[in-house]
C-alpha positions as CSV (number, residue, x, y, z in Angstrom):
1,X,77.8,107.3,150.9
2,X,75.9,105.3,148.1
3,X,77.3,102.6,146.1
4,X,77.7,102.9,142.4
5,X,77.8,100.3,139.8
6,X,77.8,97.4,142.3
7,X,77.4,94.8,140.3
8,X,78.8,96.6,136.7
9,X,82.0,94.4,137.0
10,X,81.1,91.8,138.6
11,X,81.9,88.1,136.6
12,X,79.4,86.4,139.6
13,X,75.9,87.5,137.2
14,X,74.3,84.9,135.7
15,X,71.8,85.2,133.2
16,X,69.3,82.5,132.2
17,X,67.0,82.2,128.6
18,X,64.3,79.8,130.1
19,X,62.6,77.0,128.1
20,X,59.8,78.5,125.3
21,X,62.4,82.3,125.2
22,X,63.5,82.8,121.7
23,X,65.8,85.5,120.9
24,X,66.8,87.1,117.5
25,X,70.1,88.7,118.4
26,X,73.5,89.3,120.0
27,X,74.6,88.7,123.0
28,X,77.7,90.1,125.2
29,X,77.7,89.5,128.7
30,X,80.6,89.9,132.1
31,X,79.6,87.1,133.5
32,X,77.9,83.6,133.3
33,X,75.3,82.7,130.7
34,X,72.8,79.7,130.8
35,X,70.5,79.1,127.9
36,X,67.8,76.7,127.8
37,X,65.5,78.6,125.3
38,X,66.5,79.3,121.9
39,X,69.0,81.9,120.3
40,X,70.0,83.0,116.8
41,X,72.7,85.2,117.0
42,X,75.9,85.3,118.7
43,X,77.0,85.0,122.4
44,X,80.0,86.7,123.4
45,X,80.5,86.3,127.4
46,X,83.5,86.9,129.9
47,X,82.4,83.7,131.8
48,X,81.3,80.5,131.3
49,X,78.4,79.3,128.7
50,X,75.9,76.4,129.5
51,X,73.3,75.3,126.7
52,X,70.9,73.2,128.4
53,X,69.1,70.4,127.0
54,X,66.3,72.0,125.4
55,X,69.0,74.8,124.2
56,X,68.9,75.7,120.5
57,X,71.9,78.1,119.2
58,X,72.7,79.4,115.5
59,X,75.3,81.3,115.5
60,X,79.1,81.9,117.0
61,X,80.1,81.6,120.5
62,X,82.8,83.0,122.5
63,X,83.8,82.5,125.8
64,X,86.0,81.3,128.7
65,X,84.5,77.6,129.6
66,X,81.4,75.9,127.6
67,X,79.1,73.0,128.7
68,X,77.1,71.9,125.9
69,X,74.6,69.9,126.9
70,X,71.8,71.2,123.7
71,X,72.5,71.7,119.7
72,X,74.9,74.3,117.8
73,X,74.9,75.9,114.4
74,X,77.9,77.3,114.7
75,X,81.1,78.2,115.4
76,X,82.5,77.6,119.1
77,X,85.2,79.6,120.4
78,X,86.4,79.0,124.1
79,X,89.6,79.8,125.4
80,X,89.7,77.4,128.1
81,X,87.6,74.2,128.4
82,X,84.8,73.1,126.0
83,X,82.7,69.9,127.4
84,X,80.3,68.4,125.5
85,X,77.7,66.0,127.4
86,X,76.1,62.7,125.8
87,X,73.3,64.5,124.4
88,X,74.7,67.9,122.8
89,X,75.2,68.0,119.0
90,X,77.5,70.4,117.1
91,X,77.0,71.3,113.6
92,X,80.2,73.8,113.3
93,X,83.5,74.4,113.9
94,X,85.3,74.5,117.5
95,X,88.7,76.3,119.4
96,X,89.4,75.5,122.6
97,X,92.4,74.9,124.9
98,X,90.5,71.3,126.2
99,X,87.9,69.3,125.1
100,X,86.1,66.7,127.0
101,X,83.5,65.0,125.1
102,X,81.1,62.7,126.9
103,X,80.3,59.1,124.8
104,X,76.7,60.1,122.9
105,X,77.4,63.4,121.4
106,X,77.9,64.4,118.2
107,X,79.9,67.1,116.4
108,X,80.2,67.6,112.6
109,X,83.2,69.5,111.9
110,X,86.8,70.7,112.2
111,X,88.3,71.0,115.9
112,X,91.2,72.9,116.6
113,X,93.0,72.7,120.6
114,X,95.9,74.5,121.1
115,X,97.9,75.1,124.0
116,X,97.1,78.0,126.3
117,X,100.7,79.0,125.7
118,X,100.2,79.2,121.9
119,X,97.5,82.2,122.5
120,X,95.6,80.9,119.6
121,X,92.6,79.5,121.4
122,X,91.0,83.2,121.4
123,X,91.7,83.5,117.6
124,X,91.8,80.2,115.5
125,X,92.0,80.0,112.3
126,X,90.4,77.2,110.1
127,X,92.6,77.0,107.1
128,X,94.0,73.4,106.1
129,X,97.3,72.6,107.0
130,X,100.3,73.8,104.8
131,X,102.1,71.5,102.6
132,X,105.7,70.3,102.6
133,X,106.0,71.4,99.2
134,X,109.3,73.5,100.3
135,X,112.7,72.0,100.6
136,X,115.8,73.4,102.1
């Protein structure tokens, strides 16, 4: 009997954007993602996200685990743990359940960790914090 789909669910892929690939687009991938070429659009991916040093991004991301290692116009959205490495530098916004940032990078913008028990991590919203204008 032949095998069907094989691979369709399979979170083990990874894909790579080499060094000198540019893409104008979105992305939405099952499994891992590794970008060392240039993007502007959106990633979306099931597994974890890795922008290499010579990684250039404009746009959102959204997935489980993020090592940023490149540069990122944009707004990050991971659900589990975002790590940021000496040389990666974040012009955007950023979710995630845990941060580790490594001494050297640089981030302009707001950051907002919440437990995984919360469930907001896959869903943040930006909005400043409410007053205590109200009294009992």
């Amino acid at each position: 009997m032949a095998k069907y789909n094989e691979n369709e669910n399979n979170s083990n892929n990874i894909n790579l954007i080499g060094l000198g690939t540019e893409i104008h687009g979105d992305i939405m991938s099952n499994g891992d993602l590794r970008i060392d070429g240039s993007l502007v659009g959106n990633i979306t991916a099931k597994g974890k996200v890795v922008i290499g040093e010579t990684g250039k991004i404009k746009g959102e991301i959204t997935c489980k685990n993020c090592d940023v290692s490149g540069v990122v116009d944009g707004k990050i959205i991971v659900s589990e743990l975002l790590s940021l490495k000496s040389s990666a530098k974040i012009i955007g916004d950023m979710a995630t359940s845990r941060l580790a940032i490594e001494p050297g990078s640089r981030f302009t913008g707001y950051c907002d960790m919440t437990s995984e028990n919360d469930g907001k991590a896959k869903s943040p919203g930006f909005t400043a914090p409410a007053s205590d204008d109200k009294k009992a």
